[in-house]
Kinemage of the C-alpha trace (Angstrom):
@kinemage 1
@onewidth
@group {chain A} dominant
@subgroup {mainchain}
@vectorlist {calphas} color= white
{ca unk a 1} P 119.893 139.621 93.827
{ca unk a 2} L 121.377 142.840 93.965
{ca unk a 3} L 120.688 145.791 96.219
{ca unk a 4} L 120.524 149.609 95.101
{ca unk a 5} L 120.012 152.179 97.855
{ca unk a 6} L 120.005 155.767 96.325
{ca unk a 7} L 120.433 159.048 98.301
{ca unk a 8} L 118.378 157.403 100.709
{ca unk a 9} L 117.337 159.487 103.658
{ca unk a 10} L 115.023 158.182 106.603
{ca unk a 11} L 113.352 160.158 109.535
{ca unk a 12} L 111.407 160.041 112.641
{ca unk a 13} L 109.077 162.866 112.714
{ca unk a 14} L 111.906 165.810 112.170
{ca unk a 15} L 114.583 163.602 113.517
{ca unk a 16} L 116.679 162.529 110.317
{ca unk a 17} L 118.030 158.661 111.266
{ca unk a 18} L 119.321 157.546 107.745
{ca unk a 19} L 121.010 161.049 105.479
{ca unk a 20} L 121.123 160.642 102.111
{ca unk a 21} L 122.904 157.369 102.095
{ca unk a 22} L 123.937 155.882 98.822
{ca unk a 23} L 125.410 152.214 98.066
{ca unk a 24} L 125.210 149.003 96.186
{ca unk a 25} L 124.920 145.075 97.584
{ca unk a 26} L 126.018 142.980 94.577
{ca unk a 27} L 124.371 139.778 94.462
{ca unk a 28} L 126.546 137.173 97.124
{ca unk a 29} L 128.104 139.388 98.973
{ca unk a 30} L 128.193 139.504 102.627
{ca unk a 31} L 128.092 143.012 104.092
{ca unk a 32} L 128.411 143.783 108.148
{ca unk a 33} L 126.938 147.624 109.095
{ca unk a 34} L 128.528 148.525 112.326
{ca unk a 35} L 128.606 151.595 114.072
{ca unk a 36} L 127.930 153.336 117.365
{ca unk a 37} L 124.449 153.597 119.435
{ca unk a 38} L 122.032 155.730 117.331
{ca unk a 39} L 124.333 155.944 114.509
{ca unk a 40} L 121.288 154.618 111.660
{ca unk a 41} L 122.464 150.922 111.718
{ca unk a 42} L 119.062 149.473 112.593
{ca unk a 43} L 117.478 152.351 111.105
{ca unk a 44} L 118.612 151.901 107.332
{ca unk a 45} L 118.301 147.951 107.604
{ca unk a 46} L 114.486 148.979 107.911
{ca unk a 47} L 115.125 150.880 104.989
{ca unk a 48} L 116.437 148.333 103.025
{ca unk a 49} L 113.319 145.721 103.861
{ca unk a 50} L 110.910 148.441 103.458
{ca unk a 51} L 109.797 148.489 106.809
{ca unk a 52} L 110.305 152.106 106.632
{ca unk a 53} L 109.268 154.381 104.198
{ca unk a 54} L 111.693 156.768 103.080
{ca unk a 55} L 111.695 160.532 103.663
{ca unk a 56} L 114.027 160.531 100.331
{ca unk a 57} L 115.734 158.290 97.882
{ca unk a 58} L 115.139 154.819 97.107
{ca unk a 59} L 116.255 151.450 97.555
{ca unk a 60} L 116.072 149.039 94.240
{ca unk a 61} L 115.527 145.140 94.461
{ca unk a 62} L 116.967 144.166 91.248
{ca unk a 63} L 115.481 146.680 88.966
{ca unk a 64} L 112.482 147.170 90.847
{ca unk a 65} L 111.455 150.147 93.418
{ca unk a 66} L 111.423 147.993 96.654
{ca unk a 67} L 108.214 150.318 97.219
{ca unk a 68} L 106.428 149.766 94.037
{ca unk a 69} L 106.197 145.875 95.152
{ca unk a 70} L 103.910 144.379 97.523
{ca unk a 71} L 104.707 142.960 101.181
{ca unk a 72} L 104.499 139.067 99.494
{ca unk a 73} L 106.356 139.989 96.434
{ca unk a 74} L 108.941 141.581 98.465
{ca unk a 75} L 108.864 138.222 100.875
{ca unk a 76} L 109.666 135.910 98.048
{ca unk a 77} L 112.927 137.519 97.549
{ca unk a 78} L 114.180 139.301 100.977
{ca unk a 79} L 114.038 138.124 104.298
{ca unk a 80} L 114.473 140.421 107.415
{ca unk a 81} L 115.429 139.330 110.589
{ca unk a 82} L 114.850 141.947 113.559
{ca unk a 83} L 116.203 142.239 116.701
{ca unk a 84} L 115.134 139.898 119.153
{ca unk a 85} L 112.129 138.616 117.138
{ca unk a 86} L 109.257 138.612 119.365
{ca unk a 87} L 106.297 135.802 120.055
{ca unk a 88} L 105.949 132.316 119.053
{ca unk a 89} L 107.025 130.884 122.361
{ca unk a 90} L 104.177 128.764 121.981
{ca unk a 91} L 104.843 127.300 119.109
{ca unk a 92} L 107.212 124.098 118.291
{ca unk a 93} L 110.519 125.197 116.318
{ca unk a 94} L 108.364 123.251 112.731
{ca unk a 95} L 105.535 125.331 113.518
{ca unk a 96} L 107.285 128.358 113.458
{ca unk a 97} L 109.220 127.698 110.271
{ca unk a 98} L 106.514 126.918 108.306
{ca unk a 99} L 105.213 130.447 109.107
{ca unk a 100} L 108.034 131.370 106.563
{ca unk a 101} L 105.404 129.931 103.890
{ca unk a 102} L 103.509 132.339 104.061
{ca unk a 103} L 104.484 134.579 101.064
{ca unk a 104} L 104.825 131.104 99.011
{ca unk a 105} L 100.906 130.054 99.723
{ca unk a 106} L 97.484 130.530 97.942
{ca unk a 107} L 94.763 131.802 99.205
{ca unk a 108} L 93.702 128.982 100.844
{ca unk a 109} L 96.755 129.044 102.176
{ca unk a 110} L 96.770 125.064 102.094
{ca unk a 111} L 100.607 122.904 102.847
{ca unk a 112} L 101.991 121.755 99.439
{ca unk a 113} L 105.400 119.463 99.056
{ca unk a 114} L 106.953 122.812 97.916
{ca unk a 115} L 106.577 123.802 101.398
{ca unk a 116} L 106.965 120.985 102.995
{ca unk a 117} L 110.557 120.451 101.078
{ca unk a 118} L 111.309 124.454 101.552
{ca unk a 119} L 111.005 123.794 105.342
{ca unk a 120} L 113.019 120.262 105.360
{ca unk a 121} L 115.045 121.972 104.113
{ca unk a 122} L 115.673 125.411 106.274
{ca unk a 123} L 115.474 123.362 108.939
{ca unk a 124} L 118.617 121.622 107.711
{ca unk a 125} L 120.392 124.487 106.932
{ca unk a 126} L 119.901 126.124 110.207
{ca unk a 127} L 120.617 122.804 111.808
{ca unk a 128} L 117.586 122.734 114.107
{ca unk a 129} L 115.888 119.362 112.724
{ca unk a 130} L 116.858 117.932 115.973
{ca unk a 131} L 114.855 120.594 117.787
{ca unk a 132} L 111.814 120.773 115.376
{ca unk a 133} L 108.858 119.288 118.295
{ca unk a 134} L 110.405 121.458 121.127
{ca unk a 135} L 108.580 124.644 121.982
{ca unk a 136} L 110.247 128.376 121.240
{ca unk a 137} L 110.216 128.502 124.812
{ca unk a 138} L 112.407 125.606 125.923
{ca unk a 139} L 114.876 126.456 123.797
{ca unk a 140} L 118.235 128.715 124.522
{ca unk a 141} L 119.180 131.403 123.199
{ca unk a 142} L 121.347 130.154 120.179
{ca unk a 143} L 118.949 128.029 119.469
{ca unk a 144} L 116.348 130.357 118.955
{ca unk a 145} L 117.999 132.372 116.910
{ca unk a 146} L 118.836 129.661 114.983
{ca unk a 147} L 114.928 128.844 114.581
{ca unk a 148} L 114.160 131.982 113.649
{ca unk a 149} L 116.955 132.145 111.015
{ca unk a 150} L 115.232 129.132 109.663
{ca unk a 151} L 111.958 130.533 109.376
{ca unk a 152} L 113.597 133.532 107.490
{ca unk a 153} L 115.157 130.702 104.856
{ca unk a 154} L 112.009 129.010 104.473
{ca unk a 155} L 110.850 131.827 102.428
{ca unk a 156} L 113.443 130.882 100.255
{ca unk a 157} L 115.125 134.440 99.799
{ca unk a 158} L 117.974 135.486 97.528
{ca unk a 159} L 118.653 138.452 100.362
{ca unk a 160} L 118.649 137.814 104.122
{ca unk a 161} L 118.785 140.865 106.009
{ca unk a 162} L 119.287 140.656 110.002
{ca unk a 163} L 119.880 143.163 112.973
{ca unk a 164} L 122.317 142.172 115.363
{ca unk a 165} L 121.978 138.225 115.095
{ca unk a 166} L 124.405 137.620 117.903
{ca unk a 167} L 123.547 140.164 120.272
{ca unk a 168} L 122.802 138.533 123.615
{ca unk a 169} L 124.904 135.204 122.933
{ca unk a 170} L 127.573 133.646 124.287
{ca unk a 171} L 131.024 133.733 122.539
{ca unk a 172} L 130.610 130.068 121.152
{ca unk a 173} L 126.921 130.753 120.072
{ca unk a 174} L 127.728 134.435 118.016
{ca unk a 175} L 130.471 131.966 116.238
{ca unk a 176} L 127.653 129.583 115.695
{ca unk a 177} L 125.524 131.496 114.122
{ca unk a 178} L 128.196 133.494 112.017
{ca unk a 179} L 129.395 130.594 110.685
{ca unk a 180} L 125.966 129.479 109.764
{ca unk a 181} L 125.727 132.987 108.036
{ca unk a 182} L 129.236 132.778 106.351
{ca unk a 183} L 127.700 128.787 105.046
{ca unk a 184} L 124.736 130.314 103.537
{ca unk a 185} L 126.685 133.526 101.920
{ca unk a 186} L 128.787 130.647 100.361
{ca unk a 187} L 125.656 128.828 99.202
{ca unk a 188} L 124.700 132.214 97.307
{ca unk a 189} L 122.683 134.273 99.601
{ca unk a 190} L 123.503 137.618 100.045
{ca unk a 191} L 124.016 138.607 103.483
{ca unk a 192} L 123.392 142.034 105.065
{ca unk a 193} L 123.602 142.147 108.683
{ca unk a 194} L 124.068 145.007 111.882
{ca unk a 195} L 126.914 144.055 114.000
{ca unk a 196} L 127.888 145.363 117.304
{ca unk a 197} L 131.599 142.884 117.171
{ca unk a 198} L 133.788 144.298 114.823
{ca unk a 199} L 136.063 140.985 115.027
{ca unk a 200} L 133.130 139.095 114.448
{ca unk a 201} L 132.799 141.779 111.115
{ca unk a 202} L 136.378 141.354 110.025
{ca unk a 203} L 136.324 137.395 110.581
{ca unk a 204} L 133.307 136.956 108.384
{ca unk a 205} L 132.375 139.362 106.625
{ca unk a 206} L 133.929 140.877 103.107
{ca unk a 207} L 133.249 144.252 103.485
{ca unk a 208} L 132.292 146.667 106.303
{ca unk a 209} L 129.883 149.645 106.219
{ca unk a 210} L 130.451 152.035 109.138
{ca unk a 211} L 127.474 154.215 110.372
{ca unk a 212} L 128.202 157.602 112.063
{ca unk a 213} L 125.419 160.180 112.398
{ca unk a 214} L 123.098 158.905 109.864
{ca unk a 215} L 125.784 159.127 107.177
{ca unk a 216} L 128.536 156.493 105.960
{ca unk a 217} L 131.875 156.777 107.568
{ca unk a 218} L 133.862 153.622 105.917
{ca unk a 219} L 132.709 151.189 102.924
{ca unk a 220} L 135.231 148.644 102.417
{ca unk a 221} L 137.336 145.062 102.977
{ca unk a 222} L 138.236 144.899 106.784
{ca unk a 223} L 141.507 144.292 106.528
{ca unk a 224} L 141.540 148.069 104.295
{ca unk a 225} L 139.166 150.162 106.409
{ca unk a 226} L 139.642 148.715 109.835
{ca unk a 227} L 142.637 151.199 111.031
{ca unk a 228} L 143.298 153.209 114.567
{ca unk a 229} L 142.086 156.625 112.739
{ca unk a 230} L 139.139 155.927 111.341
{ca unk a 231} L 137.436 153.499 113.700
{ca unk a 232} L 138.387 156.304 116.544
{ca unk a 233} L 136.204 158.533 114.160
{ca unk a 234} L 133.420 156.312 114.046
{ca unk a 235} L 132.946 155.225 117.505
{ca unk a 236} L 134.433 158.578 119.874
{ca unk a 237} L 137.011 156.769 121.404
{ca unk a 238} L 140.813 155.744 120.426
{ca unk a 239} L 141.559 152.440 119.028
{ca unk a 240} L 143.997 149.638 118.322
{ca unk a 241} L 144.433 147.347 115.740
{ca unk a 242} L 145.402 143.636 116.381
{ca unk a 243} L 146.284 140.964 113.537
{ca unk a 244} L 144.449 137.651 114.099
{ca unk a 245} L 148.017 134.864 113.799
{ca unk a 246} L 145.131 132.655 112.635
{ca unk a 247} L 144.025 134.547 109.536
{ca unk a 248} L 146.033 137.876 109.150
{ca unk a 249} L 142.866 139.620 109.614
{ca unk a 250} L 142.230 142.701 111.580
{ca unk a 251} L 140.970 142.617 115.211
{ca unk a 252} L 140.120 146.170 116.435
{ca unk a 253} L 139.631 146.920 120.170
{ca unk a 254} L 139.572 150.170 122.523
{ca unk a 255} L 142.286 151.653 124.026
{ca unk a 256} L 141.894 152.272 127.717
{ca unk a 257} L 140.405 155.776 128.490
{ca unk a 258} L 142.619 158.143 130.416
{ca unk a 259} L 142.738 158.173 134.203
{ca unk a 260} L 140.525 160.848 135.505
{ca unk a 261} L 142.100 162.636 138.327
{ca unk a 262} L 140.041 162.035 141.473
């Protein structure tokens, strides 16, 4: 399902976060957002699940006004994925997936075998059937964020949206879940997520949107729009550019800052 966001602007009180930003998310794409701290990144993902309502613009799900649809409408199609999802500690890893039902459900809100198989089958995607009687709270930290992904699928979305899924992990559980990401994308799902590692970005990702005071500094392929120049731009300090021997594709890291004189 395709994404349309339109001049959209976003604010906090007279603070403008998001400034008349304007792009498209075909349908199967995967898109990384990076940019610096307080640059809009988590800011215009809320835009684009209408978490936020916007100060201007619009963003269109399919053909539709993402604000003209209601929270379960909107639920059957996109799934958002914050930061550090809070709560359900509690809960086993099935419990918590089958709150991804919820948009799916009557008013009686009673488990059908649509459910049921929705859930079999997130579960299986996000490869935590082998964890589905252990509690939130037992688990580590990949493999809650792999729970939580799973919850997200079991709504059965054609759009997953997520803010900074690897933040916090190890190096072999960001790869973990990026490849899990990548798997889905593959499968069909469009994938929109914030990244803080831009070789995570270039390794999986097709195209990069860079972030820099509210406005868009880059939109393209990594291996185009990762360069010294304009990442230096974007995030205030200079930078290299590496090529991964593996795949050919960019890796971009800082340059050390100059020696202050004591």
């Amino acid at each position: 399902m395709r994404l349309s966001i339109q001049d959209l602007s976003l604010t906090y009180g007279t603070r403008t976060a998001v400034d008349h930003v304007s792009f498209d998310v075909e349908a199967g794409e995967m898109v990384a957002i990076v940019g610096p701290n307080g640059s809009g990144k988590s800011t215009l993902l809320r835009g684009l699940s209408r978490l936020q309502r916007p100060s201007g613009g619009r963003v269109l799900l399919g053909e539709t006004d993402i604000r003209a649809l209601g929270a379960r409408q909107v639920a059957r199609h996109l799934a958002v994925l914050p930061q550090s999802p809070d709560g359900g500690a509690d809960l086993t890893v099935r419990e918590l997936v089958y709150r991804g039902r919820f948009p799916h459900q009557g008013i009686f809100q009673r488990i059908t075998t649509a459910d049921v198989e929705a859930v079999d089958w997130a579960m299986q995607a996000a490869d935590v059937e082998r964890l589905a009687a252990r509690s939130m709270g037992s688990l580590s930290g990949g493999e809650r964020q792999r729970a939580w992904i799973a919850l997200a699928l079991a709504q059965q979305p054609r759009v997953l949206l997520l803010d900074e899924p690897t933040s916090f992990l190890d190096i072999a559980h960001q790869v973990e879940i990026m490849e899990l990401l990548q798997r889905l994308n593959r499968d069909g799902m469009t994938v929109v997520a914030v990244l803080h590692d831009l070789a995570l970005a270039a390794r999986y990702t097709g195209r990069v949107i860079a972030m820099r005071d509210g406005r868009i500094a880059f939109d393209g392929p990594p291996a185009e729009v990762f360069e010294p120049v304009g990442l230096g731009k974007v995030f205030g300090i200079a930078m290299m550019v590496l090529t991964d021997p593996e795949t050919g594709l960019p890796i971009p890291i800082p340059r050390s800052l100059p020696t202050r004189a004591g």
